[in-house]
N, C-alpha and C positions, 0 to 999 in steps of 0.2 A: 504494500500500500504506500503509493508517495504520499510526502507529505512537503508542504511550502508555508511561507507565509503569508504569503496572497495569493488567492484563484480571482484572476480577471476573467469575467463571461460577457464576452462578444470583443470584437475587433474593429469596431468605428473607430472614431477619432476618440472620442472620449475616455474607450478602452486602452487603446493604445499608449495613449500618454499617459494615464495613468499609471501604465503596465513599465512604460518607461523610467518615470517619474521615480516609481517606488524599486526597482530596477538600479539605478544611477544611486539611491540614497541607503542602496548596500542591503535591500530585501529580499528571500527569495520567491522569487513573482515567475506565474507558468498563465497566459495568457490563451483561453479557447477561444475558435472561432469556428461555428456551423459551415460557414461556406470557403469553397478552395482560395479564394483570397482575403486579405484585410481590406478595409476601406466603407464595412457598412451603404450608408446610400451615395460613397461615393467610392465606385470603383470604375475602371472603365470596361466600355463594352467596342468591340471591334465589328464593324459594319462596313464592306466594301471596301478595305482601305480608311476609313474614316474613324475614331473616336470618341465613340457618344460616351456621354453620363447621365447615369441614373436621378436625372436633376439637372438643373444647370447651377454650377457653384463658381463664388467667388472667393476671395476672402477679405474682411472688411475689418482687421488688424489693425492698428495704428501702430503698430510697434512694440506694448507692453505684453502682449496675451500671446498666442500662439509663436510668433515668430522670439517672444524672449524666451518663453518652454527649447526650443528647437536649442536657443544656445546654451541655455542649460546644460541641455544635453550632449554639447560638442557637435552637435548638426548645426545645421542653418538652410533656413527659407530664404531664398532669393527671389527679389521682386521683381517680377518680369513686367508686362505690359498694365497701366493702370488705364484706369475709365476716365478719357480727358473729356467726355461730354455728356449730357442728360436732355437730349432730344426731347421732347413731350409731342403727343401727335393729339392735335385741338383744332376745333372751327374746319378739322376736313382737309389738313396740313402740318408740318413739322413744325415744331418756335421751339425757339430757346425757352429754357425752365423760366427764366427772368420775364419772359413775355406771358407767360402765361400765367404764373402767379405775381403778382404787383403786388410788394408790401409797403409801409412804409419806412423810411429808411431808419429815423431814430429810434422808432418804435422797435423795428429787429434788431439794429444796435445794439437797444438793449436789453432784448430777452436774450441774446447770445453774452453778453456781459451777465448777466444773472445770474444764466445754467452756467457759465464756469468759473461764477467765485462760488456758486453752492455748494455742499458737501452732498457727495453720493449717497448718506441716509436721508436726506430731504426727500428723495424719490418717492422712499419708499413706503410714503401715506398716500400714493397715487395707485398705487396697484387695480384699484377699484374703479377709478377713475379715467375716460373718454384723454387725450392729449391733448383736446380745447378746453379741456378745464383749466389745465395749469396755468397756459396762454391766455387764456381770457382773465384770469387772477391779475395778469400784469398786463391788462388792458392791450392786449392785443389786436392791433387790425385783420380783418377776414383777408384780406392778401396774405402778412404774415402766417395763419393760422394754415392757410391754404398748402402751403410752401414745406412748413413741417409733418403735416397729413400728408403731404404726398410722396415726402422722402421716407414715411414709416411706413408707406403702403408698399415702398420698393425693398425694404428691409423686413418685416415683420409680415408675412404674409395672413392675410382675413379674409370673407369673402366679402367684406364692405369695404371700399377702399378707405374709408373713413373712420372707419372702427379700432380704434387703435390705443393699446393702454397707454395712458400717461408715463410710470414707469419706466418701465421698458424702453419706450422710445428717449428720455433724458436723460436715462445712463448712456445710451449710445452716441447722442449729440455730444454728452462734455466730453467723451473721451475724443471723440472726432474733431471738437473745434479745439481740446484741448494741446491735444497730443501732435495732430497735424493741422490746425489754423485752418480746415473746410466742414461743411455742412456735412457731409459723404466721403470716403474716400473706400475706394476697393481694388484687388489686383489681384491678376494671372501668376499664378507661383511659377519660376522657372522650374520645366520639366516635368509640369504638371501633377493631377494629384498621387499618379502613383508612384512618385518619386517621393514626395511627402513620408508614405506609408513606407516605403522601403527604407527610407531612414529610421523610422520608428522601430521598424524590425529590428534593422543594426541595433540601436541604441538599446534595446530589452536584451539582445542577446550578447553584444558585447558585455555587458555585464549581468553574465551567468543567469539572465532572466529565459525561460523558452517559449515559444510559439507555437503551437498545435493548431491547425486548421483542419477542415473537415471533420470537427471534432463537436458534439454539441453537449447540454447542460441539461441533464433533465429535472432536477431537483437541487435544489441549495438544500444541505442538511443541518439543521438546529433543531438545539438540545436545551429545555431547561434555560431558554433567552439566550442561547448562544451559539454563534456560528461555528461548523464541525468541518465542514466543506462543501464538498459537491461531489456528486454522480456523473461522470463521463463518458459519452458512449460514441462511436463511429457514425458520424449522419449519412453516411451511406448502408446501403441494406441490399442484403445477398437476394434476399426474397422480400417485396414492397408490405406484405403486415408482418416481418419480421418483428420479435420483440426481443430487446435486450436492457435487459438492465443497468450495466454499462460499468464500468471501474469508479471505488472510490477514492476521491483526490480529498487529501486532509489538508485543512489550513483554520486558522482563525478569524481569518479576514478573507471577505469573497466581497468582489465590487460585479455589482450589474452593469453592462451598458445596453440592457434590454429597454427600450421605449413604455410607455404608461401602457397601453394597450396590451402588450403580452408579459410583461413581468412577474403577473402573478400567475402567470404558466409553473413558474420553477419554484415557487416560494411556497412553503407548506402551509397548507390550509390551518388557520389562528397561529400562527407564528408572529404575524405581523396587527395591531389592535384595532379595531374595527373601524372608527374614526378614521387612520391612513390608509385602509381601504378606501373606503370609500371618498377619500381625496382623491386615490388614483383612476378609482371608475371614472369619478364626477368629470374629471380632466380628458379621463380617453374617451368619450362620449363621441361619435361619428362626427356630431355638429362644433366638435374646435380644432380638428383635424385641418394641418395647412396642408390642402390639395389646389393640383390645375390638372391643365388639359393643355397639350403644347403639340410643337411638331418640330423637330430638326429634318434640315434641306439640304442637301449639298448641290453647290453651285459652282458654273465655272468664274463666276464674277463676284465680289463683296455686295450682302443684300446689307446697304445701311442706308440710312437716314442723312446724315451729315458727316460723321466723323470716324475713320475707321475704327477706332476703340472705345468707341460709343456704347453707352447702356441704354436702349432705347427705353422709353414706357409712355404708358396712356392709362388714363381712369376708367375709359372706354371706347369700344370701337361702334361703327357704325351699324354693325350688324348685331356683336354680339352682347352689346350691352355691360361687357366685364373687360375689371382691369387687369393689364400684365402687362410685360417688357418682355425685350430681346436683346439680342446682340450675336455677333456673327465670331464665335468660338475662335477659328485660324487666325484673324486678326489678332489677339491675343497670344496664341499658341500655333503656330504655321506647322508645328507637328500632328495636330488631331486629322488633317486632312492632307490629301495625298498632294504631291509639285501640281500646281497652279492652280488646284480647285478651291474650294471654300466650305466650309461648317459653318450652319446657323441654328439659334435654339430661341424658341421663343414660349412664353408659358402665359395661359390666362387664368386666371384665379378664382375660384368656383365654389359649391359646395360639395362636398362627398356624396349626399342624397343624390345629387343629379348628374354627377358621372355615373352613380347605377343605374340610370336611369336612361337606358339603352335609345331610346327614340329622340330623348334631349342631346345626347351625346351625338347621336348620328348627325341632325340638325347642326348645331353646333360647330363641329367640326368644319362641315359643308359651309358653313359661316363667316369659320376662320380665316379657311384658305380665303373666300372671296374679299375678305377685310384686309391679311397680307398684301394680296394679287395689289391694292388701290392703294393701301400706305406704300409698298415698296416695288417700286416696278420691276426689278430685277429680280424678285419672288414669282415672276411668270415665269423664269427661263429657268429654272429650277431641273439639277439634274434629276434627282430622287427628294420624295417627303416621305416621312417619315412619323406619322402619330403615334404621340404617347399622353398615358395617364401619370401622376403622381398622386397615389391612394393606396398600394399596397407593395411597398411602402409610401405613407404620407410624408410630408417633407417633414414634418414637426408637427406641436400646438401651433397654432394660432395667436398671434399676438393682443389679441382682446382684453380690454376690463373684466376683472375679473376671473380670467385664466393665466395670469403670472405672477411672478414673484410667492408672497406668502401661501396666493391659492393654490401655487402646486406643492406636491409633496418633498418634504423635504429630502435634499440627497443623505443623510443620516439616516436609519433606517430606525424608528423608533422602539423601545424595549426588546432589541434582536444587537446583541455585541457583537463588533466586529460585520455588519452589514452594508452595504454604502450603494449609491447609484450614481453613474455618473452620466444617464443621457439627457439628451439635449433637452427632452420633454418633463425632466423632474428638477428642481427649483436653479437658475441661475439667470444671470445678465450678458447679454450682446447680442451679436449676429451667428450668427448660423456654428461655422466652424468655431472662429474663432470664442462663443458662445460657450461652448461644451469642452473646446481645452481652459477656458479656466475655471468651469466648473470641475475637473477631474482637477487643476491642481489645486481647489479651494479642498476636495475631495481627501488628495494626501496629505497636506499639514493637516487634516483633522485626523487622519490614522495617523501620522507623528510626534502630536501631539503639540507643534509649534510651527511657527510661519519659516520658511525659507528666506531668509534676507536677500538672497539675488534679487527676488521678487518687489525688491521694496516698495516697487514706483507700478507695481500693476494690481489692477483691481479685484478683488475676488472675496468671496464670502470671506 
């Protein structure tokens, strides 16, 4: 029977760095993962030559979070191509973000002077509360108000563009105006995400930490409020209702990077107290699920708008009535797509309900394409399209009142020692990636029992 001091379950980002993290600070950490790669919802997929993902990601770092993790670690994230523009498509045409939302000028002055001499727990009586509350608190104009609802509609996915916790969105402004002096800032990592991930490997296994994939988690076992280990077994199968009970892994500490929706797959029935149940149902509910509906193209020409490293977006399209962005992947990264073609990814933002809902979906789609075809003309000459759903997996929560911060379940695992969660959908602050690697390192100074000083200057529970 092995035995470690930490079982990481799952291999996203969250798991990894964690897997890393606790790895680097001299633990001995053996890291599972269900499918033959790392990377969670971001891994890449090979199509024709091309390089889709499971999503379209960026990463929205300023510096302290993900990329200071990586030096930690004696890695490093290198910033490849960033986003020098925000196209908005309005009135039937492209404008600059500035044209479309008009604020006024002292007035923004100084809700941006406000959020960054504030301190990050001011935030955090907003959780409950719309992003136009705080804004209209300091007497905000509807231009201004406009302008930050629609940068949190590009960050925080809902299926109202408007619907956006307060929280959530003001931790991300100050770090953004803080740290790099812009509203937004996002970027293509050199060598894309699977280089990320393969550094993460190095790093766990350069020191003594190991990696098992194809490997899955059927039960976390606790005893008496206390973590024992986990059950491990081959996610492949000789025969499809094979049943196996699987090997058990000892450790004292086991960290989930399982999502709210399936976590309590593994976790034994009253181990965990009813109350944080039912945080974690309340939260996986179909209806806070961040879903779209998208379609990558490859083309012989760049489909953009104005700028080739452009982030395109719109509140709404002509046809479709919902909001999403795009941007055309190769301009960023000239490796996803083969000598002189193009990748493009665009996502519209929906409900769960009505992606099952096969005759809406159909509709829909037929929609799309015609809505592309007229915002971008070079979307006619389209090699291949390609439709896809993001539902199963969802990208995340939802960035809504009401479903972050306090109201998700906390990454401590209550009256279960040695328990921990590190995914994106259980309690933390930012964007996406960069979001859940500093939830995993808020994660290991609490199994260490103190802060990491490298860290000084980045933010984390």
């Amino acid at each position: 029977m092995a035995t470690y001091d930490v079982i990481v379950v799952g291999g996203g980002v969250g798991g990894c760095i964690a897997a890393a993290l606790l790895s680097k600070l001299g633990r001995r950490v053996i890291l599972l993962e269900k499918y033959p790669q790392l990377g969670g919802r971001v891994h890449p997929v090979d199509y024709q030559g091309y390089t889709l993902d499971l999503g379209a990601h960026l990463i929205e770092d300023t510096g302290s979070g993900i990329c200071r993790i990586y030096e930690f670690l004696g890695k490093k994230i290198e910033v490849g191509a960033v986003s020098d523009a925000l196209p908005v498509f309005a009135d039937g045409k492209w404008k600059h973000i500035g044209e479309v939302f008009r604020g006024n000028k002292s007035t923004f002055k100084s809700v941006i002077k406000e959020l960054v001499s504030s301190d990050y727990s001011e935030f955090d009586g907003y959780d409950h509360l719309p992003l136009r509350a705080w804004l209209l608190e300091r007497n905000a104009d509807q231009g201004t108000i406009d302008f930050f609802e629609f940068l949190a509609a590009l960050e925080q996915i809902t299926d109202q563009w408007f619907d956006h916790s307060a929280s959530e969105n003001l931790y991300v402004r100050k770090m953004h105006y803080e740290e790099k002096g812009m509203a937004g800032y996002s970027f293509w990592p050199k060598g894309g995400y699977e280089n990320l991930f393969n550094q993460l490997k190095e790093a766990i296994e350069e020191n003594s930490g190991e990696v098992r994939t194809e490997t899955e988690v059927s039960q976390v076992l606790v005893e008496d409020g206390k973590v024992l280990g986990v059950v491990a077994r081959p996610a492949k199968r000789d025969v499809v209702n094979e049943y196996s009970y699987g090997e058990v892994l000892e450790a004292s500490v086991v960290i989930s990077n399982l999502p709210v929706w399936s976590v309590l797959n593994i976790i034994p029935q009253g181990a965990l107290p009813s109350w944080y149940v039912d945080i974690i149902r309340s939260v996986a509910s179909e209806k806070n699920k961040a879903c779209w509906i998208g379609i990558y193209a490859g083309s012989e020409e760049p489909i953009i708008a104005k700028s080739e490293k452009e982030l395109c977006a719109w509140i709404e399209t002509p046809r479709t009535g919902l909001p999403g962005f795009s941007f055309t992947v190769s301009n960023y990264d000239d490796s996803v797509a083969p000598d002189g073609k193009h990748l493009f990814v665009c996502g519209f933002s929906c409900k769960a309900e009505e992606i099952r809902d096969k005759a809406w979906l159909r509709n829909m789609f037929h929609n799309i394409e015609a809505d592309l075809e007229d915002m971008f003309p070079s979307f006619k000459r389209t090699l291949w399209r390609k439709k896809h759903t993001v539902l199963e997996p969802a990208f995340g929560l939802q960035g809504k009142p009401g479903v972050v911060g306090r109201f998700r379940p906390d990454f401590v695992a209550p009256n279960v020692d040695g328990l921990y969660f590190v995914s994106d959908t259980f309690r933390g602050r930012g964007i996406g990636i960069d979001k859940v690697s500093r939830t995993a390192l808020s994660c290991v100074e609490r199994i260490q029992g103190e802060k990491i000083p490298f860290f000084d200057k980045t933010w984390r529970y």
